[in-house]
N, C-alpha and C positions, 0 to 999 in steps of 0.2 A: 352498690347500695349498702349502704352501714349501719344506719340507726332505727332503735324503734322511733314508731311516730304517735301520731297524737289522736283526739278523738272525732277529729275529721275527715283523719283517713278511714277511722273503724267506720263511720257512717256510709263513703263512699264503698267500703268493703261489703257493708250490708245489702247497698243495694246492687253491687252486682253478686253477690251469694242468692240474692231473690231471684232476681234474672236467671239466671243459672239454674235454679230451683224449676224452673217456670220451661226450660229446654231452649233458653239463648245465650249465645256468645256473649260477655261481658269484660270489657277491660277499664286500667285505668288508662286515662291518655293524655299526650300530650305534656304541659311544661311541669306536672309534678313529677311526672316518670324522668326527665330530664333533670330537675333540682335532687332527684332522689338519687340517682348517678352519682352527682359531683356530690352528693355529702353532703347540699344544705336540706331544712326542712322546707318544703312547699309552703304557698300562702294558699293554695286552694290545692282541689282535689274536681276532677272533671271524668265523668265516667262514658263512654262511649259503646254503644251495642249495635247488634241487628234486629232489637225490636224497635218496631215503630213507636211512633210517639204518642198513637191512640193506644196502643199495650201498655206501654209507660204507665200513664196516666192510669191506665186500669189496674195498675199491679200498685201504683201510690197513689189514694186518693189524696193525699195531701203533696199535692204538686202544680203547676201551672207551665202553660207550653206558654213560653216567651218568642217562640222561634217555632214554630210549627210546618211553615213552609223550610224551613231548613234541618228539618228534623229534633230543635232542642226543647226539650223539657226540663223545669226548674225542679227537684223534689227535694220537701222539707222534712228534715230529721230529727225528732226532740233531743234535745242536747239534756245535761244534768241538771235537775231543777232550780229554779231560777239563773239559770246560762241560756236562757234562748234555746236557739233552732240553728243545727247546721243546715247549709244550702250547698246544695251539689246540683252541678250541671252534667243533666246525661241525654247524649247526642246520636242521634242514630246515624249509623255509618253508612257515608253520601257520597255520591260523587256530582262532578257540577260540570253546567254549561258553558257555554260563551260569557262573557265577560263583558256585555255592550258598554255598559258606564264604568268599567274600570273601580269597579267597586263593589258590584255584588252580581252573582247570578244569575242567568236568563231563568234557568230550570234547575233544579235538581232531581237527580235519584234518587233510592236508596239501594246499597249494596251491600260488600264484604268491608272488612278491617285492612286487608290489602290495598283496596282502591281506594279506600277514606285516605289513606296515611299519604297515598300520592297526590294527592288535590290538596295537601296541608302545604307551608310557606317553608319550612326549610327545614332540614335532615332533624338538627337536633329536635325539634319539635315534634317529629312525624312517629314516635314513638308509642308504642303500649305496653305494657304491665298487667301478668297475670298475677294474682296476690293466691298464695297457699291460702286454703279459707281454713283448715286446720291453725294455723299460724297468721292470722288476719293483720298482726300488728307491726308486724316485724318484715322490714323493707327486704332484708336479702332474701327472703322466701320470695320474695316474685320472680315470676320469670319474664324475663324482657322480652316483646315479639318487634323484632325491629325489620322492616321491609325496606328501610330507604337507607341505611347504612348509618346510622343516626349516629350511632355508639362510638364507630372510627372516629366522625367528625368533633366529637366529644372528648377524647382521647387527644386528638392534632391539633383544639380548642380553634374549630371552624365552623362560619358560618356561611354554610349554603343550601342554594334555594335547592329545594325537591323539583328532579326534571331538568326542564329549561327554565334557566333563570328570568329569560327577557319574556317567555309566557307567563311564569308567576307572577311576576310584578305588571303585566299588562293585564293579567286579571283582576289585581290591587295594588293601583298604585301606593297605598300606605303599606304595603310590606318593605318598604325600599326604606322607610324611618323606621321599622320594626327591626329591619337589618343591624340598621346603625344602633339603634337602642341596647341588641340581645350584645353586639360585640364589645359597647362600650360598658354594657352592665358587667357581663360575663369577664372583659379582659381578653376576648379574642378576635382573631383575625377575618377578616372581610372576604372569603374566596375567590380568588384573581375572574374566574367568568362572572361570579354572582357580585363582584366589582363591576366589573365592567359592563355590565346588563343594568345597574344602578346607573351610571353616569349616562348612558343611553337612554335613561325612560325620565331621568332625573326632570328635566322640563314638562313632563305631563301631571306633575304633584298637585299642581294648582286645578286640577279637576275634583281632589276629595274637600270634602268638607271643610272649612277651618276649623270645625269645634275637634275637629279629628284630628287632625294636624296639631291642633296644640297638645290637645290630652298628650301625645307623640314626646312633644318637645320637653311639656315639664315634665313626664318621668324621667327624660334621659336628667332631664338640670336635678332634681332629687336622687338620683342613682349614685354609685359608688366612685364614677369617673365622669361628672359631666364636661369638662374642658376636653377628653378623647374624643365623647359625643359630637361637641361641635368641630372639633377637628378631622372629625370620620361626614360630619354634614359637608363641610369646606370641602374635603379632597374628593369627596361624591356627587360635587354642585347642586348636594338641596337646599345647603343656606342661603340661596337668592329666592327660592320658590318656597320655600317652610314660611319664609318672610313676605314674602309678596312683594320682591324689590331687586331690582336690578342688578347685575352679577357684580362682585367687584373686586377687588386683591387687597387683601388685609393679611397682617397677622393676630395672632390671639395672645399679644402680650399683658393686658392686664387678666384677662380669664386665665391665665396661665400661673399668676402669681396670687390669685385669692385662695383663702385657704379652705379646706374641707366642709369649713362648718355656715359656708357663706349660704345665704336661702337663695330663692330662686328669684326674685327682686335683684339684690343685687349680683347674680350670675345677669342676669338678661342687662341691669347696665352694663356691666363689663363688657359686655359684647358688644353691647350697643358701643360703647366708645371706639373698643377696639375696629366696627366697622362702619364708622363714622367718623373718629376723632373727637377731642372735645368741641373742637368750637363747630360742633354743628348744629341745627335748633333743635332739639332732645324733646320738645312737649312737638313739636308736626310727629316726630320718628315715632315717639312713644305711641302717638291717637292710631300711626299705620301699624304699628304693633299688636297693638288690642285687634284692631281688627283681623290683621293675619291672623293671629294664635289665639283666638276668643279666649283673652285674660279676664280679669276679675276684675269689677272695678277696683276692688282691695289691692288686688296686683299692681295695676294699671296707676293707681295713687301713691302706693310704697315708689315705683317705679322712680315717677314723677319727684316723686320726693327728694329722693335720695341723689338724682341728677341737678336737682335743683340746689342741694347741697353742697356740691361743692365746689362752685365758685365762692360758696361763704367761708368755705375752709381755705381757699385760697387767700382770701381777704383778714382771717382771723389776727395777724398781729399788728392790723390796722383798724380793729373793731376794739369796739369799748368794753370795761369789765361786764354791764351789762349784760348787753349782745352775745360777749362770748359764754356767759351763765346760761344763757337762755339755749344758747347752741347745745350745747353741754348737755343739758337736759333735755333736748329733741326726743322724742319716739325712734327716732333712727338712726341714733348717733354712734352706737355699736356699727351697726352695718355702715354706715358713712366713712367710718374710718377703716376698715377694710376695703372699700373701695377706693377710697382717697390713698391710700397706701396702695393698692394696686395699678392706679396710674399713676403713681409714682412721687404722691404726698408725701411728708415728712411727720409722720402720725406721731411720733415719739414726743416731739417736741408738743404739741398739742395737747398727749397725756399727759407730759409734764406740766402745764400749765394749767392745765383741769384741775388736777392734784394739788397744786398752790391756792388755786380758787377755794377749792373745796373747803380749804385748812384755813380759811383768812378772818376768821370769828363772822363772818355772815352766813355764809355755804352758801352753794347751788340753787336751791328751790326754798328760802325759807317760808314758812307762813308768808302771805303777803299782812302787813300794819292797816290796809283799808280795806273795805269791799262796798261792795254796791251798796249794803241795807244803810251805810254811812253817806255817800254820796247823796239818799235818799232823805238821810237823817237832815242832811245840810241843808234841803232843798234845790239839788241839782233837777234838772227838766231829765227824766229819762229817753234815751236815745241812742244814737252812737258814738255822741260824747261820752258817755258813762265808761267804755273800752278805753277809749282813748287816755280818760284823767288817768283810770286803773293802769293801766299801762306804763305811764309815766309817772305815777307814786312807787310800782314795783321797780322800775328801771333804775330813782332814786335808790330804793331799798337797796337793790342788788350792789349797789357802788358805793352805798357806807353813807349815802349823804341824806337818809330818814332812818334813824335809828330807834325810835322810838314811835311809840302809838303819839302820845302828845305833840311829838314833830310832823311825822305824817300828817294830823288832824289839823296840829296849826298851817300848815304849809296848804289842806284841801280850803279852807277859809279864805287862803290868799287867791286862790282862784275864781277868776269871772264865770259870771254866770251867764 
C-alpha cells in the first residue's frame, strides 16, 4: 500500500472510527483493500463490521439498508459543500446458506470477519484493512487482516476462488464471469482448480439473469484487455452460454486486431463476425444478442448499424460521389472503419479518397441549396415526396451538378407535381 488517498476513504474511515467509538470491530473490505495493494486508487470504499444493521442505522441516521436481510446498509457522508455526498456501503459480517437458485442465499448469519471473508468469491477479494485512525489518510498505516491468503495470490497475480471452487461457483453461477472479468481486468491468471471448476459449472450460466450476465460482459469489453476477456470466456466455454447460443469453434481474429480505443458496439461486432463470419444474417444474431446481454436499444442500433455498414464499404469504389459523401459522414464512420479494417478492409484507401472528396470545392456535408420551406414555397403537396425531392437535389449538390441556389430552384420547377 503506497499512496495517500482521497476524501472517500476519509468518509469510510469515519465511519468505522464511530463504530469502533461505539465497541465494534470495523474494517475496510474487500476490492479497495485489493486496489490499495497493487498501487491503484479505489473507485469505492466498502466498510464491513459486526454490528448489525439495526446498530448501523442508529449510529447514521442518514443511511438506508438496501440489503437488510443480507446485512447491508447504505450510509451518506456530506462531502465539501456543493460536492454531494459520499456513499459508503457497510456490511455486517455474514455467513450464508445453501445456494438453492444458484444465486443468492437460503439464509444468512451474522458472525465474525473470519467467516465473512470465507463465504467471499476469491482470495484476492476476501480481504480487510485496518486504517490507523491516528493516520486515517494514508494507505500504509493499515494493517492488512488477510484470512484467505489473498496477499500471496496478489503477489503470483492469481485468481482463485476462496475454499472449493466448484462450491463457489455453485453458490453463484455469475462468479465464473467475475473470474474472467477480475483476470482479464487485472492481467492475471485463472487458477488451474478455479479453471477447471469454471469449465464444469460453465453450462449452468444460463440460470442468472441476462441483465446480470451482461452488466458482466460490458465491463470486461470496457476494461483494459477485453479481446483476453473473451479469449479467457472461449477457453472457459461461457461464450456459448453468456450468448445464449450454441457452442462453436472460432477464432478471434478481427477482436484481436481492433485497436484500444474501439467502444463496445464495435467490440461486440467483431465478435460477432469472428463467430459467425461475415456472411451470416447479422440483424436475427444481433435481436439474439439484445436479448442475451440485455443491450440498449442505443447499443443494439449502433450494433445494427455498423454491421450494416459494411457491405457498403465493400461496395465504395463502385458507389457514386454522392453515396460515398454521405457514407463519409455517417455517425459511424470512425468506428466503421476500425472494424472494416479489422476484418480485413483496406481502410487507407477509403481515407484517402475521403480526403480528395473533402478538398474538391464542394466538401462533405455542404449546406444543402433547397429545403422543405422551398418545396412548400413551389407548391409541392407535403408528404413523402418532400424526402425524396430533398434527397435527390442534395445528391445533385454533392456531385457538383446544382451549384448554385438559382440551379437547384430552376431544376425543383422542372419537377412534376
Amino acid at each position: 500500500m503506497a499512496q495517500p488517498v482521497n476524501s472517500a476513504r476519509l468518509a469510510a474511515v469515519q465511519i468505522i472510527a464511530r463504530l469502533k467509538s461505539k465497541g465494534y470491530t470495523a474494517y475496510l473490505a474487500g476490492g479497495c483493500v485489493r486496489d490499495a495493494l497493487m498501487g491503484t486508487q479505489p473507485k469505492d470504499y466498502d466498510v464491513a463490521t459486526d454490528a448489525t444493521p439495526q446498530q448501523v442505522q442508529a449510529f447514521f441516521p442518514k443511511s438506508a439498508a438496501v440489503g437488510a436481510a443480507f446485512g447491508v446498509v447504505i450510509v451518506y457522508t456530506p462531502a465539501a459543500k456543493g460536492q454531494g455526498r459520499f456513499v459508503t456501503e457497510v456490511a455486517t459480517f455474514r455467513a450464508e446458506g445453501a445456494y438453492s437458485d444458484g444465486r443468492r442465499p437460503d439464509e444468512v448469519r451474522f458472525t465474525d470477519a473470519k467467516e465473512d471473508a470465507s463465504r467471499r468469491d476469491f482470495t484476492i477479494n476476501g480481504l480487510f484493512a485496518e486504517p490507523d485512525l491516528d493516520r486515517p489518510g494514508f494507505v500504509p498505516a493499515d494493517r492488512v487482516i488477510d484470512y484467505v491468503h489473498g496477499q500471496a495470490d496478489l503477489k503470483t497475480k492469481q485468481i482463485r476462488a476462496i475454499g472449493d471452487p466448484g462450491e463457489r461457483f455453485g453458490e453463484d453461477y455469475l462468479r465464473m464471469l467475475r473470474a474472467v472479468r477480475f483476470a482479464a481486468r487485472l492481467g492475471f491468471e485463472i487458477e488451474p482448480k478455479t479453471s477447471a471448476a469454471i469449465r464444469a459449472h460453465a453450462r449452468y450460466l444460463g440460470q442468472i439473469s441476462r441483465e446480470r450476465i451482461g452488466q458482466e460482459l460490458l465491463a470486461m469489453l470496457q476494461g483494459p484487455r477485453p479481446t483476453l476477456a473473451l479469449d479467457l470466456l472461449q477457453q472457459h466455454k461461457l461464450d456459448a452460454p453468456t450468448l445464449n447460443e450454441d457452442p462453436n469453434s472460432y477464432e478471434l481474429e478481427a477482436s484481436r486486431k481492433l485497436p484500444r480505443n474501439a467502444d463496445v458496439p464495435t467490440r461486440l461486432a467483431a465478435w460477432l463476425v469472428d463467430r459467425h463470419g461475415r456472411g451470416a444474417m447479422p440483424q436475427h444474431i444481433v435481436k439474439r444478442w439484445r436479448r442475451a446481454l440485455s443491450l440498449s436499444n442505443d447499443c443494439r442500433d449502433e450494433l445494427n448499424r455498423l454491421l450494416q455498414l459494411m457491405p457498403r464499404l465493400d461496395e465504395w469504389a463502385s458507389l457514386n460521389i454522392a453515396a460515398r459523401k454521405r457514407l463519409a459522414c455517417h455517425d459511424n464512420w470512425e468506428p466503421s472503419l476500425l472494424l472494416y479494417s479489422a476484418i480485413g478492409g483496406d481502410t487507407q484507401a477509403l481515407r484517402d479518397d475521403t480526403q480528395r472528396l473533402a478538398h474538391d470545392g464542394i466538401g462533405l456535408a455542404p449546406a444543402p441549396l433547397l429545403t422543405g420551406d422551398d418545396l412548400i414555397a413551389a407548391r409541392f403537396e407535403p408528404g413523402p415526396n418532400f424526402k425524396t425531392l430533398l434527397d435527390r437535389a442534395y445528391d445533385q449538390q454533392l456531385q457538383g451538378e446544382l451549384q448554385t441556389r438559382e440551379q437547384a430552384l430552376a431544376w425543383l420547377a422542372s419537377q412534376p407535381r
